[in-house]
C-alpha positions as CSV (number, residue, x, y, z in Angstrom):
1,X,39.2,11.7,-0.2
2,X,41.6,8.9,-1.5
3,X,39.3,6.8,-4.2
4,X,39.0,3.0,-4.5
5,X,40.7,1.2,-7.2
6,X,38.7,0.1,-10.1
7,X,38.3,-3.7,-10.0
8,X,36.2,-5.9,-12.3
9,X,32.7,-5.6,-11.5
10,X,29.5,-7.6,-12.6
11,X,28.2,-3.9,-14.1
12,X,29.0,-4.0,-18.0
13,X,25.8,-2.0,-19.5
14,X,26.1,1.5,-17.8
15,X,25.6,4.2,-19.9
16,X,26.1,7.5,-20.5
17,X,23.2,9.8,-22.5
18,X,25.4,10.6,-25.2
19,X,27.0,7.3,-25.9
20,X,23.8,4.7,-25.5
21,X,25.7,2.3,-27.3
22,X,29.0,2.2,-25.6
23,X,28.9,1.0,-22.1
24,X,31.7,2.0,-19.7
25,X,33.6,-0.7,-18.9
26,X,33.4,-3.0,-16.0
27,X,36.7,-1.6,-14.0
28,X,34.0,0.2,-12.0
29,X,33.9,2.2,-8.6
30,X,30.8,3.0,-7.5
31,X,29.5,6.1,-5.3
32,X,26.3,7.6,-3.9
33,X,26.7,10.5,-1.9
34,X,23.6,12.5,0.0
35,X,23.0,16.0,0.1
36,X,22.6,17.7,3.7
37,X,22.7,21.4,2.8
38,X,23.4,23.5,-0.4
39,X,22.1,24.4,-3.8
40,X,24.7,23.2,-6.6
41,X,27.3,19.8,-6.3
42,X,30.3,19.3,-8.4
43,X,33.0,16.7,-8.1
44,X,36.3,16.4,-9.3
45,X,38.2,13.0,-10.1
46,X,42.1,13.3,-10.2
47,X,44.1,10.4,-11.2
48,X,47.6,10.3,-9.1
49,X,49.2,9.8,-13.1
50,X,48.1,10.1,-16.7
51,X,45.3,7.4,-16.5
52,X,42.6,8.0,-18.8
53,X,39.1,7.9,-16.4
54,X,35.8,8.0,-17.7
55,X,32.6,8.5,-15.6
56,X,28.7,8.7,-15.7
57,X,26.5,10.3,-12.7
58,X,22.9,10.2,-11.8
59,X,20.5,12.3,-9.6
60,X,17.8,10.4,-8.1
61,X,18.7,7.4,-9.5
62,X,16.4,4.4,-9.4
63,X,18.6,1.8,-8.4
64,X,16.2,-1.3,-9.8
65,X,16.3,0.5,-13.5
66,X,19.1,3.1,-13.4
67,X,18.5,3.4,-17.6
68,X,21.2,6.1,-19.2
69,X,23.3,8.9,-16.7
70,X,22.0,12.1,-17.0
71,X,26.1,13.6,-16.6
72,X,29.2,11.9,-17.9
73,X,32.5,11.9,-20.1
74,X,33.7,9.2,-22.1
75,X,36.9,11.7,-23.5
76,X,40.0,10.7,-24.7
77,X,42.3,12.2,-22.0
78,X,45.5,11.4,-23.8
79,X,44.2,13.2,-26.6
80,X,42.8,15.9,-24.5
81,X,46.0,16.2,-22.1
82,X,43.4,16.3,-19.4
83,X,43.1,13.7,-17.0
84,X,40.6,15.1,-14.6
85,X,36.9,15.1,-15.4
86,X,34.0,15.5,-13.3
87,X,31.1,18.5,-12.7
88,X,31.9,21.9,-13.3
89,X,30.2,24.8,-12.3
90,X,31.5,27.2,-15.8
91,X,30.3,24.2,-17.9
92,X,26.7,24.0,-20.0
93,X,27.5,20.5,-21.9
94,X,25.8,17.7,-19.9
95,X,27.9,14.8,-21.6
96,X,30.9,14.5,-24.0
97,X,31.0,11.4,-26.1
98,X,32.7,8.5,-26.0
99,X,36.5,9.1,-27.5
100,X,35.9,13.3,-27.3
101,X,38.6,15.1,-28.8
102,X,40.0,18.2,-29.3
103,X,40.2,18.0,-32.6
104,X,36.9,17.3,-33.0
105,X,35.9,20.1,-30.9
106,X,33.5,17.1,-29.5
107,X,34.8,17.6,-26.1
108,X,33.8,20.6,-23.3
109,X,35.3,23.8,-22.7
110,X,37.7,21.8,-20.5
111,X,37.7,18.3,-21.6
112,X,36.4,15.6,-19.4
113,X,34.1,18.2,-17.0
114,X,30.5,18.7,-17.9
115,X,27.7,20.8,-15.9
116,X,26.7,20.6,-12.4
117,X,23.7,19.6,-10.4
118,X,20.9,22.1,-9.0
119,X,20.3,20.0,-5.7
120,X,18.5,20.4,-2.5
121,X,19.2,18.6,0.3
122,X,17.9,14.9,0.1
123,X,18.8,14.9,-3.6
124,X,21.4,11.4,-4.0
125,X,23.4,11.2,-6.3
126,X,25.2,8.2,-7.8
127,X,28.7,8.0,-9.6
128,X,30.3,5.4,-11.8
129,X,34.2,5.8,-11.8
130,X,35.5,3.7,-14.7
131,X,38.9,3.2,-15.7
132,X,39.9,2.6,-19.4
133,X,43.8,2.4,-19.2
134,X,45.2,-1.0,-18.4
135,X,47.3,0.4,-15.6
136,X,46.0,2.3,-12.6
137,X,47.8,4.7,-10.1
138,X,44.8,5.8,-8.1
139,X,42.8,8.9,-7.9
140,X,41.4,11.2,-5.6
141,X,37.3,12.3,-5.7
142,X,36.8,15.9,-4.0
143,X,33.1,17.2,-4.2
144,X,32.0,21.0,-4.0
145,X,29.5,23.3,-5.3
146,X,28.5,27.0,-5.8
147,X,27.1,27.1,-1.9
148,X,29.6,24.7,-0.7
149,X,27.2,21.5,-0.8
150,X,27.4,19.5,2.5
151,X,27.1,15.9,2.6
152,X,25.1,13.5,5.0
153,X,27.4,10.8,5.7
154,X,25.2,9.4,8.4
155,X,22.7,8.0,6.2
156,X,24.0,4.0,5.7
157,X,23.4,1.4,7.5
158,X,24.6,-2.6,7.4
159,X,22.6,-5.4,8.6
160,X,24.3,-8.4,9.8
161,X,21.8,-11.9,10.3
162,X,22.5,-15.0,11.7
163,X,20.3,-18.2,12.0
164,X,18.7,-19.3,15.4
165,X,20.0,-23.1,14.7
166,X,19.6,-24.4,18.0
167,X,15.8,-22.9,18.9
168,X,16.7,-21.3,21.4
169,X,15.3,-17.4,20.7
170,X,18.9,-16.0,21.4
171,X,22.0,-15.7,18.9
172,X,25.5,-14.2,19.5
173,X,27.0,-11.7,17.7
174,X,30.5,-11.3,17.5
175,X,30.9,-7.3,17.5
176,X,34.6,-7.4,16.4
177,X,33.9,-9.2,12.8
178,X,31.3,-6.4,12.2
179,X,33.9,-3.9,13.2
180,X,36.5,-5.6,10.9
181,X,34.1,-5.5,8.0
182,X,32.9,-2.0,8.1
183,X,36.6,-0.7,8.7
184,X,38.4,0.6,5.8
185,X,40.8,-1.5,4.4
186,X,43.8,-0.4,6.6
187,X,41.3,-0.7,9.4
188,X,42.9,2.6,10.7
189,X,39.4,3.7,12.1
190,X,38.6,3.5,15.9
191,X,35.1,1.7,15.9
192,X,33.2,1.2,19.2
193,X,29.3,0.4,19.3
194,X,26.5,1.9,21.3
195,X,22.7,1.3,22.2
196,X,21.6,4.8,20.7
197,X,22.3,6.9,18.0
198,X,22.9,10.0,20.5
199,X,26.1,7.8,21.8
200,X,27.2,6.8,19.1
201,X,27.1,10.8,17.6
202,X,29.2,11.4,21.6
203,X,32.6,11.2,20.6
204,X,33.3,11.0,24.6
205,X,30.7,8.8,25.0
206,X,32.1,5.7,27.0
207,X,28.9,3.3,27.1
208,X,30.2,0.5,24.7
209,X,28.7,-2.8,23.9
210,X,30.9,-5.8,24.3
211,X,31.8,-8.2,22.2
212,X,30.3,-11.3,22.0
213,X,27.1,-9.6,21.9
214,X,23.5,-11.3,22.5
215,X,20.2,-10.5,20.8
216,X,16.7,-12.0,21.3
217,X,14.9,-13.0,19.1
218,X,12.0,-10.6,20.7
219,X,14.2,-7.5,19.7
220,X,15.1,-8.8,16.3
221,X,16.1,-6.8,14.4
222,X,18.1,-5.4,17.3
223,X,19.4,-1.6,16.4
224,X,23.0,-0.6,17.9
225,X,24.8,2.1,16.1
226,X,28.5,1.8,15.3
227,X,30.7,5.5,16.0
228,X,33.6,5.8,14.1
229,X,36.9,7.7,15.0
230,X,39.8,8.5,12.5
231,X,43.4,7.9,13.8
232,X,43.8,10.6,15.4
233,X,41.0,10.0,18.0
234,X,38.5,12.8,16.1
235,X,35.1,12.1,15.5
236,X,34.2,11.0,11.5
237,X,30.3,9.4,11.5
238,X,28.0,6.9,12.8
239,X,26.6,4.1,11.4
240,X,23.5,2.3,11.9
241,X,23.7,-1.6,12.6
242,X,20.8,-4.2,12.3
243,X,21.3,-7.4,14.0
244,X,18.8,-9.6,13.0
245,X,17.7,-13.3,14.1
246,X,16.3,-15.4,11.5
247,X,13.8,-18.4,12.1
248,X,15.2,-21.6,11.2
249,X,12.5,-24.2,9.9
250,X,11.9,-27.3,12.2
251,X,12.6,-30.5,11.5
252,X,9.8,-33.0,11.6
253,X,10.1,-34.9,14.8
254,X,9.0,-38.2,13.2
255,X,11.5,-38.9,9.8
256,X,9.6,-38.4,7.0
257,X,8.6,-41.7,4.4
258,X,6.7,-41.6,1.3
259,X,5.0,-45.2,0.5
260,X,3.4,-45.7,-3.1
261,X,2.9,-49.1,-5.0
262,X,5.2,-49.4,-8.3
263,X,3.9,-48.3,-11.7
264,X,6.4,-49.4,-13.5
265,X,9.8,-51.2,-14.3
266,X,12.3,-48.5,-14.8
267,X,16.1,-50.5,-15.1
268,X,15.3,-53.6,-13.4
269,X,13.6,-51.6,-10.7
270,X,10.1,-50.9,-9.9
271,X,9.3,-47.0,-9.5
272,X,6.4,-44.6,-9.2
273,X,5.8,-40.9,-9.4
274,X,5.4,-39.0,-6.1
275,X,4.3,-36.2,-5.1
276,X,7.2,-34.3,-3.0
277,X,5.2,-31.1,-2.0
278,X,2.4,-33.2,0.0
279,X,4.3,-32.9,3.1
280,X,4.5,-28.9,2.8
281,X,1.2,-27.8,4.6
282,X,2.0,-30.5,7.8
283,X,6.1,-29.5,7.7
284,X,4.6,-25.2,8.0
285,X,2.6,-26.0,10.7
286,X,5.7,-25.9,13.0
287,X,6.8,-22.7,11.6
288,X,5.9,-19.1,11.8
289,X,7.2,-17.9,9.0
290,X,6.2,-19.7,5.5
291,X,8.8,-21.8,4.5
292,X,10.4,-22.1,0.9
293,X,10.9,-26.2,-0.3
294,X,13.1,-27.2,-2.5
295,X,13.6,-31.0,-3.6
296,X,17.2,-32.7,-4.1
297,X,18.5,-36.2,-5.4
298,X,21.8,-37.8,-5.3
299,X,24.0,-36.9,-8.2
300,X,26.9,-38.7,-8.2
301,X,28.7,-36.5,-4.9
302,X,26.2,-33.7,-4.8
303,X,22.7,-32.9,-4.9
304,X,20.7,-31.8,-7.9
305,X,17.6,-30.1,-8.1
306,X,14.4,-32.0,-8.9
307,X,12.6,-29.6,-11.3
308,X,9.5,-31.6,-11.3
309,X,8.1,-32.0,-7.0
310,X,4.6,-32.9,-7.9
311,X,5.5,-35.3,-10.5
312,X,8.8,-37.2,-9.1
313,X,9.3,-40.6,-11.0
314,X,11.2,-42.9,-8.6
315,X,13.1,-45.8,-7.6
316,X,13.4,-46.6,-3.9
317,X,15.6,-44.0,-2.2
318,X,16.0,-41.1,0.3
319,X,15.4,-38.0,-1.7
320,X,16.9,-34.5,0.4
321,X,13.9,-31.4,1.7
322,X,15.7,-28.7,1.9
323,X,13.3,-26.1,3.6
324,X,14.0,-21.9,4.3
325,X,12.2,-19.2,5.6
326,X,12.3,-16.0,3.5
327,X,15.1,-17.6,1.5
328,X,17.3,-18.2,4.3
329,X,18.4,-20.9,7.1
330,X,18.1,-23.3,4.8
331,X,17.3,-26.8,7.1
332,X,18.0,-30.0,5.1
333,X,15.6,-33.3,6.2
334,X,15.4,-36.9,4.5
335,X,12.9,-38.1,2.6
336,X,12.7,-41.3,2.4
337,X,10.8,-43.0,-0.5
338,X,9.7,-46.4,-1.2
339,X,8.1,-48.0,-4.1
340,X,6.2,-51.1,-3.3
341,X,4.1,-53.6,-5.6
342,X,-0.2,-54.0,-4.9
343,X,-2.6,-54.7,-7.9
344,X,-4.4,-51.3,-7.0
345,X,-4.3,-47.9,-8.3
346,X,-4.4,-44.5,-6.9
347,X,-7.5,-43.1,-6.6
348,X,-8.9,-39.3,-6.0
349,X,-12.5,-38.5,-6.5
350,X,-15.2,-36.8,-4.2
351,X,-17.7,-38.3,-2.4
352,X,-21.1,-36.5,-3.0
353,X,-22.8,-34.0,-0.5
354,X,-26.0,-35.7,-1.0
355,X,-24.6,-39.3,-0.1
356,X,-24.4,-37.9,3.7
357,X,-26.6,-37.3,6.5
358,X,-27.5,-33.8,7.2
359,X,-27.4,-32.0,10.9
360,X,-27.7,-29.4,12.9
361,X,-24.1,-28.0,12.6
362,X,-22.9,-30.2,9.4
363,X,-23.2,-32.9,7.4
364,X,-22.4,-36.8,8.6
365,X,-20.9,-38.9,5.8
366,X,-20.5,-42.7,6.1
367,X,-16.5,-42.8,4.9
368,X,-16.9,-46.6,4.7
369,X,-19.2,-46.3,1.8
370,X,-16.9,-45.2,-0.5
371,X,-14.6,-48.6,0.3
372,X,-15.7,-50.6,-2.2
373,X,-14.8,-47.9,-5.0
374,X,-11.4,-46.9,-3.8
375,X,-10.5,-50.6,-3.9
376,X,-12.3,-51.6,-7.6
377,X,-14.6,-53.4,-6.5
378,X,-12.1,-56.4,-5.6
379,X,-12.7,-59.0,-2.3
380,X,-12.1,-56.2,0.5
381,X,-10.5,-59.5,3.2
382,X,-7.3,-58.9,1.6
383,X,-6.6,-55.1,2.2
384,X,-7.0,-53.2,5.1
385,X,-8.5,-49.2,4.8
386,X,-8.0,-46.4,7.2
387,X,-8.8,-43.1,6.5
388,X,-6.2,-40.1,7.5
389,X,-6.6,-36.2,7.6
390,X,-3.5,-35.8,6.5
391,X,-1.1,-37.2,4.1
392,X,1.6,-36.9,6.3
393,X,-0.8,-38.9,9.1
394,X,-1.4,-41.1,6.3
395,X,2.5,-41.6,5.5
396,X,3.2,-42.3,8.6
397,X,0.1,-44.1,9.8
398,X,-0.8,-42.3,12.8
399,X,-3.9,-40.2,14.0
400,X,-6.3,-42.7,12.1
401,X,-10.0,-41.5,12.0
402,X,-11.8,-43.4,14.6
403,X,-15.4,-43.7,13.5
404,X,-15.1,-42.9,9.5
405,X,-18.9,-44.5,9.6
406,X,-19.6,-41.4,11.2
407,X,-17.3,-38.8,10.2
408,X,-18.6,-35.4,10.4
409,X,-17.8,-32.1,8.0
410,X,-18.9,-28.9,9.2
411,X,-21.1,-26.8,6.5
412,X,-18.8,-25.1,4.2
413,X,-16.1,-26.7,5.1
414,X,-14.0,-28.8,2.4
415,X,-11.4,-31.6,3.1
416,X,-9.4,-33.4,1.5
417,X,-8.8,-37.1,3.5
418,X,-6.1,-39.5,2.5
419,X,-6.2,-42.9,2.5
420,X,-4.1,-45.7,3.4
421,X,-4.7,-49.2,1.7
422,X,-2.6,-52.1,2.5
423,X,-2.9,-55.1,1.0
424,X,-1.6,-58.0,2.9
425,X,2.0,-58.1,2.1
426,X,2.0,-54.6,3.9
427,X,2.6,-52.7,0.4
428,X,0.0,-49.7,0.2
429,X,-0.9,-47.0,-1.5
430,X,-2.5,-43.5,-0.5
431,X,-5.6,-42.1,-2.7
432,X,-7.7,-39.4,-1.5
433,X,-11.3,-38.6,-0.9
434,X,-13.1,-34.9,-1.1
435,X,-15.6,-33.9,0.9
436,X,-17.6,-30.6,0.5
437,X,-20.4,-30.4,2.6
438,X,-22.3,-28.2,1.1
439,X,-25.6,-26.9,2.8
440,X,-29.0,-28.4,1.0
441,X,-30.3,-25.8,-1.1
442,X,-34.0,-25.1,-0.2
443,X,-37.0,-22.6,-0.8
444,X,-39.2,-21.7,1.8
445,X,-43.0,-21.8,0.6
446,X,-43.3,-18.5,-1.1
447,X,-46.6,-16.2,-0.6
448,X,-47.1,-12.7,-2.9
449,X,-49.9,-10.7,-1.1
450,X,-49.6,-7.7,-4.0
451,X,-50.1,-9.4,-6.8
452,X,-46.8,-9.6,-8.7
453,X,-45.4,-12.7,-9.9
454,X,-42.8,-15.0,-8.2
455,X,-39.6,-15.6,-10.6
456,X,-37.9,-19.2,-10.4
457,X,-34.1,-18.2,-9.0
458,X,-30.9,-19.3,-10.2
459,X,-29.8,-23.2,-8.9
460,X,-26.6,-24.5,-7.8
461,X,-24.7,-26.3,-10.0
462,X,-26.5,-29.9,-9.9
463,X,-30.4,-28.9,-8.9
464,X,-33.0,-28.6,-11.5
465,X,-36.8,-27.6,-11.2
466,X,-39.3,-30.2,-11.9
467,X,-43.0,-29.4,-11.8
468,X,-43.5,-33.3,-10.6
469,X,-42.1,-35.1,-7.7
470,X,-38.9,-37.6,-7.6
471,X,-37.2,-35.6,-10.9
472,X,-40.4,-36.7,-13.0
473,X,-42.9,-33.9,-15.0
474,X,-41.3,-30.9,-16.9
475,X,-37.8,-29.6,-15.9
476,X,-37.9,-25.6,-15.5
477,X,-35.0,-23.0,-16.1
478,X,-35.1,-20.0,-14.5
479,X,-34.9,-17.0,-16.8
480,X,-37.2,-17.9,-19.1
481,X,-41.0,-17.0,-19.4
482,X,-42.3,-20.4,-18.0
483,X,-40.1,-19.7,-14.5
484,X,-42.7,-16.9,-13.7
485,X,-45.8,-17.9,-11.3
486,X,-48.7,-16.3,-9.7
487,X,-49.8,-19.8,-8.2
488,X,-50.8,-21.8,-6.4
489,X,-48.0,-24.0,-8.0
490,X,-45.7,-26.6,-5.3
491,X,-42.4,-26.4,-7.4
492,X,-40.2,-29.6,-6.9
493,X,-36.2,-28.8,-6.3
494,X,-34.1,-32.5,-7.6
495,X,-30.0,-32.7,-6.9
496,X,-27.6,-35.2,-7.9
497,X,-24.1,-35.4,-8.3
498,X,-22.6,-38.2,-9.4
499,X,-18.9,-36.3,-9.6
500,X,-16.3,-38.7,-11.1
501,X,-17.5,-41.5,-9.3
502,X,-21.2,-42.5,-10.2
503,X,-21.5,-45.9,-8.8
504,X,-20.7,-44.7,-5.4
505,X,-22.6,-41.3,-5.8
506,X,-26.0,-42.3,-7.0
507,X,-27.4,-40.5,-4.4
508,X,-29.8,-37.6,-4.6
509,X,-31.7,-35.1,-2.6
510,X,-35.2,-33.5,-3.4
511,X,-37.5,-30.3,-1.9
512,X,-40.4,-28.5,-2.7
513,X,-42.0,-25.4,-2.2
514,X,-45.5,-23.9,-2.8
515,X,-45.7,-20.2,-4.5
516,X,-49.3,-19.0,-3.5
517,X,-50.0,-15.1,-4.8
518,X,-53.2,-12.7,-3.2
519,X,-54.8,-9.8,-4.1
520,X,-55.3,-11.1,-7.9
521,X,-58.2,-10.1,-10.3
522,X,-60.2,-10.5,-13.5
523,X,-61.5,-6.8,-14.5
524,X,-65.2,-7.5,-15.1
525,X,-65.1,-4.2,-17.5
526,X,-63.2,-2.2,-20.2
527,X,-64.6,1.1,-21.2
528,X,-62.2,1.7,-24.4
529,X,-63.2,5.4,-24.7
530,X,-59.6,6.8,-25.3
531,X,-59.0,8.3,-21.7
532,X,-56.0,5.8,-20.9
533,X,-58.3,5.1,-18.0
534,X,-59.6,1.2,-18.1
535,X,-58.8,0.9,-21.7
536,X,-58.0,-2.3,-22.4
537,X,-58.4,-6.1,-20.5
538,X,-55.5,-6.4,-18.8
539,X,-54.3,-10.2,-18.2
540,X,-50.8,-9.8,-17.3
541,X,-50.7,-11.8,-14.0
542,X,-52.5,-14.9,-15.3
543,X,-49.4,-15.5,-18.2
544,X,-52.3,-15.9,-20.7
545,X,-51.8,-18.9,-23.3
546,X,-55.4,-18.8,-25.4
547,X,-57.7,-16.4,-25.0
548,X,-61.2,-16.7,-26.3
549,X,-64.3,-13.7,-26.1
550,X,-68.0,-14.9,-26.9
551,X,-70.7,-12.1,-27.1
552,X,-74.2,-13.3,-25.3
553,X,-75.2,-15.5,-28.7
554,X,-72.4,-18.0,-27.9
555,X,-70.6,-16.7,-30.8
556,X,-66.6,-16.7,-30.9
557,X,-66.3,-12.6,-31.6
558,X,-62.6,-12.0,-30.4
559,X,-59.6,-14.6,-30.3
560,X,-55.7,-14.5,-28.9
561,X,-53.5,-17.5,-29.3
562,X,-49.8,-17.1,-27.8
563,X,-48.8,-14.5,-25.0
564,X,-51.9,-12.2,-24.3
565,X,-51.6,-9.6,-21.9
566,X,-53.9,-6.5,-22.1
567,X,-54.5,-6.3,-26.1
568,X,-58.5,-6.2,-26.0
569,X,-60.1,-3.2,-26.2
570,X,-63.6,-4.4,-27.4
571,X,-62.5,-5.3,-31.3
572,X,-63.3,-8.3,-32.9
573,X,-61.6,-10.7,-35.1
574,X,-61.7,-8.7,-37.7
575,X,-60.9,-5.1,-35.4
576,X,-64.2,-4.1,-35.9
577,X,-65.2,-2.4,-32.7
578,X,-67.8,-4.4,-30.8
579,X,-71.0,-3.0,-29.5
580,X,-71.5,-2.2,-25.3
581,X,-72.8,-5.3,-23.5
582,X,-71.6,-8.6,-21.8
583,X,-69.3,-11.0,-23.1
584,X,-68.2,-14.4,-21.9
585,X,-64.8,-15.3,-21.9
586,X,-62.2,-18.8,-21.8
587,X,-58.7,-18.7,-21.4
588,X,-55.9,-20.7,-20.6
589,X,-53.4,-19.6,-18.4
590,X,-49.9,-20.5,-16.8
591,X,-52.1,-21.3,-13.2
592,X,-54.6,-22.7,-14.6
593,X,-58.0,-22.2,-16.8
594,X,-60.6,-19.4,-16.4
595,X,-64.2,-18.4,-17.9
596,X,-66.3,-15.3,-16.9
597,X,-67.5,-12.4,-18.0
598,X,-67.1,-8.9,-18.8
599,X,-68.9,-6.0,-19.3
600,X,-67.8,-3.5,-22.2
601,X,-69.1,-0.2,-22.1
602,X,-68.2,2.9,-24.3
């Protein structure tokens, strides 16, 4: 078939394998061509005059990372007087190098061809036609192989996508500017699309879609096939077609205006820093799709990127949204910003779980609590609150919370509430308020009926143990040998948070539970006679502190200071072994003090 002319391309690294570091040129053609049948695949390149061609080929390419061809020719074809290269089915050499001569016997058996391709069908393989001479008179590209490879030249398809700009769910297509595009450039095909494939493949099938063409958006993407006809009214392929109907963001309905109080003087003018993307999650809500924002300012007669949304230092002025959905429709919307003057800051901080009411289904906080700090403490008859949750409600002042006194949070739920303060020459400013409500964390009373030990568990981030009530007494930490009990112990559970706002959060929230363990006992005998049978006093459960052992005299005859649990096996002080009889004992323990005694009998 008749091959395109090579025209300047945006490809200027491909390679071939034997020339890494010289490129062909970017006078490129490009093919990829699909096997349907056959074992081998050659091609042949002819120029119509003595134009020197070069080439490189890949099977299988990846497309994303082609990296080096694995066939291709980079010969001098003056040199060579050989002006055809390609794949050859007599040739072993995989590549020739760039400038392969003759003379250098750096070329092929017959210069520019290299070996072919072992394929099965599937295979693809890609070819680079580059041009080197500065004049071009065309070529030819004929492919062929040992079994007479067939290709598929079904296997494209085009998609085509327009915009739905008017909401509607529908879109036009106009079926003869498709046709013009995938025409040839003398447009000498006969193109006429079909529903199915099966019609388009009929080349008597009469069926044809019309022109201007309408698609749903329920069917996008919408699949017609395109059958095309040489000249001569025989049958050459089909061609799949994807019409497809992209959503087009929504506008708000209200315009859009961003109020913040001045922060400083920048050129005579007061200005502040904004944040652009805090109309993003209300401006998605309309949408199906995600949508894409990007921020523009006037530049002089264009628009210029704002690199820095979240930050945006700013005079008064109507900044450009420019909103798309998968990196298309773009949908631009004003944004109007205005810098007023009030002797208050911004504030953000969160307002503790514990300073709210708990019930049933969540916790109630009092919003007008937090008043006082979001306005520093100054005379609260010259500003007016109202708490929003939204920015965007905020912004706009609409959808006010009604009763913020009782404003409710479901459990493990967090929001994040704006709000509005205007002072009374109507300039305001927005700060914002978190709320978490986070369930109380609580024990249940705790009762171990086998006699093993109860182990303090991990807290929450802001709850400590205290062994007294109202945070007094000894704090505990869990993991560590004084978070064991046996009981009966009532463990207290204190929580504050005072966050990053003390003065408002000074609120705090207490529990306790009782640990109470059964089936406990002192042995009242040790018979240390070497069967591993009752051989030693075992304390264990009791967390033993000091333990003392007096023999019937009153006389100290055994003593353990620091961590006992079943050392004793009738020794004294001095690890003499004791005699058989009863001997009193003391100790002190983490539940408390015990005396008894025991009998030890050989």
């Amino acid at each position: 078939m008749p091959g395109e002319t090579p025209s300047n391309s945006n490809y200027t690294d491909l390679r071939t394998s034997c020339g890494p570091f010289n490129p062909l040129s970017s006078s490129l053609v490009l093919y990829y061509v699909e096997i349907e049948s056959g074992s081998t695949f050659t091609f042949r390149i002819s120029p119509n005059a003595a134009v020197d061609y070069d080439f490189a080929s890949w099977k299988n390419p990846n497309l994303d990372n082609l990296g080096p061809a694995d066939r291709g020719s980079q010969n001098d074809g003056v040199n060579a007087g050989q002006y055809d290269i390609g794949l050859s089915m007599t040739e072993t050499m995989l590549c020739e190098i760039p400038g392969a001569t003759i003379a250098a016997g750096t070329t092929a058996t017959v210069p520019g061809f290299v070996r072919y391709y072992d394929v099965q069908p599937g295979d693809g393989i890609l070819i680079a036609v580059n041009r080197w001479s500065d004049t071009d008179a065309g070529f030819t590209i004929s492919f062929d192989g040992d079994a007479n490879a067939i290709l598929n030249c079904d296997f494209t398809e085009k998609t085509y996508e327009q915009c739905d700009i008017n909401y509607d769910g529908k879109e036009i297509f106009d079926l003869n500017k498709i046709k013009r595009d995938i025409n040839n450039t003398d447009q000498s095909f006969i193109i006429d699309f079909f529903q199915t494939e099966a019609e388009a493949k009929n080349p008597n099938a009469t069926a044809t879609l019309p022109s201007p063409y309408t698609v749903n958006i329920e069917e996008s993407p919408k699949k017609i096939y395109a059958r095309f006809k040489r000249s001569n009214g025989n049958y050459l392929k089909s061609l799949l077609i994807n019409l497809v109907i992209n959503e087009t963001p929504k506008k708000p309905i209200e315009p859009l205006k961003y109020e913040l109080c001045y922060e400083e003087i920048k050129n005579n003018k007061k200005a502040a820093t904004f944040d652009l993307t805090k109309f993003e999650d209300e401006l998605n809500k309309n949408n199906i799709g995600t949508i894409e924002f990007s921020y523009l300012e006037p530049d002089t007669d264009t628009l210029k990127l704002i690199s820095t949304p979240q930050a945006y230092n700013s005079i008064s002025q109507t900044i450009t949204i420019r909103m798309t959905i998968n990196e298309k429709c773009p949908v631009d919307i004003p944004l109007q910003l205005i810098v007023n003057e009030i002797d208050l800051k911004t504030t953000s901080f969160t307002y503790s779980e514990f300073c709210a009411t708990e019930t049933e289904t969540g916790l109630r906080y009092d919003l007008t609590q937090t008043i006082q700090s979001l306005i520093g403490n100054k005379d609260l008859t010259k500003y007016n609150v109202e708490f929003f949750r939204s920015t965007l409600d905020a912004v706009n002042g609409t959808n006010s919370i009604d009763d913020p006194a009782n404003y409710l949070v479901a459990y493990h739920e967090e929001q994040y509430l704006s709000v509005k303060i205007t002072d009374q020459n109507t300039c305001s400013l927005l700060s914002e308020i978190r709320l978490h409500a986070i369930p109380r964390f609580k024990i249940d009373d705790q009762l171990n009926t086998e006699c093993e030990p109860y182990k303090l568990p991990e807290l929450p981030e802001g709850y400590t143990y205290y062994l007294e009530a109202n945070g007094q007494g000894k704090t505990l930490e869990a993991n560590t040998p004084e978070s064991t009990f046996y009981g009966p112990k009532t463990i207290y559970i204190h929580a504050m948070k005072p966050y990053d706002a003390p003065e408002l959060n000074n609120c705090s929230f207490e529990d306790s539970f009782t640990i109470t363990t059964e089936g406990c006992f002192i042995p009242k005998g040790i018979s240390p006679n070497g069967d591993q049978i009752n051989d030693a006093w075992d304390l264990t459960p009791y967390g033993v502190i000091n333990l003392k052992i007096y023999n019937r005299y009153g006389i100290e005859v055994y003593k353990k200071t620091g961590g006992y649990t079943n050392e004793w096996q009738g020794q004294s002080n001095g690890s003499k072994k004791l005699p058989s009889g009863t001997y009193w004992y003391y100790f002190e323990g983490l539940t408390g003090v015990y005396t008894g005694w025991i009998e030890l009998i050989y």
